[in-house]
Each structure stands twice: as C-alpha cells, then as structure tokens.
C-alpha positions in Angstrom: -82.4 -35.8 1.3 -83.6 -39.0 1.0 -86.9 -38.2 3.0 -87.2 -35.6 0.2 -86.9 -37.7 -3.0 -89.4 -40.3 -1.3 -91.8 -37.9 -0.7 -91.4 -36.0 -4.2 -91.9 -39.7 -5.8 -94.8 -40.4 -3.9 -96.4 -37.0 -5.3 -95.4 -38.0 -8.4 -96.7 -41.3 -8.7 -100.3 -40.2 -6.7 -100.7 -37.1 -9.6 -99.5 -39.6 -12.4 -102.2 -42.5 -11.3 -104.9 -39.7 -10.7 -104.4 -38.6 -14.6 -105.2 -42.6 -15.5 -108.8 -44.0 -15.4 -109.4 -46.9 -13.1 -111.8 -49.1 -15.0 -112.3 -52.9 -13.9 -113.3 -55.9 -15.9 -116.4 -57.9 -15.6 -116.6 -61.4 -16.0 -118.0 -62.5 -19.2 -120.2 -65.1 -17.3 -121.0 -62.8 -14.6 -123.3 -61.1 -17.9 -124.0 -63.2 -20.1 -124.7 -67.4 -20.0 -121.4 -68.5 -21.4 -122.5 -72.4 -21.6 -125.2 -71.4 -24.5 -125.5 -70.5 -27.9 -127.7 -67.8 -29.8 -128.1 -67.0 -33.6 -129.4 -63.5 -34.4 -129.3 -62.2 -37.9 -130.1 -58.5 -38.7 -129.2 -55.3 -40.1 -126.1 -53.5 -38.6 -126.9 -50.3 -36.9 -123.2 -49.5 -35.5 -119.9 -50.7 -35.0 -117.8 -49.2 -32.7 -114.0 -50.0 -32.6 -112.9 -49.2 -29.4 -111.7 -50.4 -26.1 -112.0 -52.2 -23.6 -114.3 -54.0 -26.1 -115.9 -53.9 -29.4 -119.2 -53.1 -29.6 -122.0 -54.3 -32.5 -125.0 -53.0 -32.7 -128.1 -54.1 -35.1 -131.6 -54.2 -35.3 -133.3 -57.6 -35.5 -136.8 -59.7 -34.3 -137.0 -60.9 -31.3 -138.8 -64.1 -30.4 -142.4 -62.2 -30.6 -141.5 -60.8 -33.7 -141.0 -57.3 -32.9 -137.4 -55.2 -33.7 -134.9 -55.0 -30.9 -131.8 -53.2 -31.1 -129.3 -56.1 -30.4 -126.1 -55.1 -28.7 -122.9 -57.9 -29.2 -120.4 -57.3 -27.4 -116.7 -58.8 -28.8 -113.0 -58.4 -28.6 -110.9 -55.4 -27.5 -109.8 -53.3 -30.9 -106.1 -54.4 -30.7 -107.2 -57.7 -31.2 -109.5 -57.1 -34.2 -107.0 -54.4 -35.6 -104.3 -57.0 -35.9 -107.3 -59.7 -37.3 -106.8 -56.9 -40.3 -110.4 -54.9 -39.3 -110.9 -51.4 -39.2 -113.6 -48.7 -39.0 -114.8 -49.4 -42.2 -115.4 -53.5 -42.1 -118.8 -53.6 -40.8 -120.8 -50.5 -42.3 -124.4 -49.6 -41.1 -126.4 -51.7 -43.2 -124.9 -54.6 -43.6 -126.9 -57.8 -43.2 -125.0 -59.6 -40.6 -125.3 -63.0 -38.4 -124.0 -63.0 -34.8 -123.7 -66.0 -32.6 -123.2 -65.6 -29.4 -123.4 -66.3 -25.3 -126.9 -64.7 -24.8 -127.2 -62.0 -21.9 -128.1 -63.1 -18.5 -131.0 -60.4 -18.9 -133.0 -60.9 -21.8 -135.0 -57.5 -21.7 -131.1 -55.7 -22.6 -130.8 -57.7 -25.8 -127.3 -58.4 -25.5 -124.9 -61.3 -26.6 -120.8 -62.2 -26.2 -120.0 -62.0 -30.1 -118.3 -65.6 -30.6 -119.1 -65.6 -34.5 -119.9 -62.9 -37.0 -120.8 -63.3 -40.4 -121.5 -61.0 -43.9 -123.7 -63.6 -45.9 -123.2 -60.9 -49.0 -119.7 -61.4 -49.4 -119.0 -64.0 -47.2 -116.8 -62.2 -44.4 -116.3 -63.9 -41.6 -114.9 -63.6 -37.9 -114.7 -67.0 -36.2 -114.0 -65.6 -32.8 -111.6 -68.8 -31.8 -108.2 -68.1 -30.0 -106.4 -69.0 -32.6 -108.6 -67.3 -35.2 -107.3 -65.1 -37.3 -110.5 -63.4 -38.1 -111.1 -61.6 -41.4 -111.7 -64.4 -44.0 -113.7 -64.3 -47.5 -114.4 -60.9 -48.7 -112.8 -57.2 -47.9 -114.0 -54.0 -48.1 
C-alpha cells in the first residue's frame, strides 16, 4: 500500500513539475558592466510589464549619431506594480532618460535600467532598494 502511494506521488509531482516552465536567471554582471554608468535619453518605443523582468524599449543616437533601438532591462513587475506602475505609466512616445549598467556587448544596445526619468512631468523611478519609485507626476 505504501509502495502504491509513493509511486502515485511521484507521478504526481513528475506531471505537476512538467506543466511548470523551468527558466534560470542570469547574472546581471554576467550581461551587462555593473561597475559603470550610461545616460541615454530618447523616445519610448515599448514598455512591457511582465516577468521575470521589465523590459523598456526606445529609440535613441548612438555615439555616431545614428538611431538605435535601445533595450533597458529593469525590475520584475511585482516590484514595479507595488512602486504604483502599471501598463499605462510609460506610453510610446514619451521622451524618457535611462541610466543604466551598459551591456557587455555594445552592438545589442542594451542597459540594466538603475534610473528612469519623464522630463515632461517629472516622473521618476530611482531604482534604489529602498526606492519607492513613482515620484512627481501620474498618469
């Protein structure tokens, strides 16, 4: 009897865990060079909400003066969520400024969002640990 309920948990817990995605999580300075500092303003593109992080996407010059699409990677969406974001903080459009740890390849244009500022309205996201993120103007 007992061989039996071991056996039906084990198929249980081997269907359950197939049914859950297995994702791992990189190390922030295994991508990007966490000991430096970038400043990239531009013109949103998208924001996506989602997890395991937030994504920001926006079009900006690069250092010869031609537009990139800049991709800033930031927190996971609990976090912002409960910072008081949501789908509709950061439109397409806006005219942003991201500062962040710059991508260990430059040719990806990529960043680890540590700041993000709306200069229209002054929203701001500060990106400390105690931050709670959100400050100056709402949509």
């Amino acid at each position: 009897m007992k061989r039996a309920l071991f056996v039906l948990l084990v198929l249980f817990l081997t269907a359950a865990a197939a049914g859950v995605p297995a994702s791992a999580h990189h190390s922030f300075g295994a991508v990007y060079f966490e000991d430096e500092s970038v400043t990239i303003e531009g013109e949103l593109v998208e924001f996506q909400l989602r997890n395991p992080h937030c994504w920001v996407y926006f079009m900006a010059k690069d250092g010869n003066g031609e537009m990139q699409k800049y991709g800033a990677e930031w927190a996971n969406a609990s976090r912002l969520k409960q910072a008081g974001m949501n789908e509709q903080t950061l439109r397409p459009g806006d005219i942003i400024v991201v500062t962040g740890s710059p991508g260990r390849k430059a040719e990806e244009h990529k960043m680890h969002l540590k700041r993000i500022v709306r200069p229209s309205d002054g929203w701001t996201w500060g990106g400390g640990r105690n931050d709670s993120g959100g400050r100056g103007g709402r949509r």
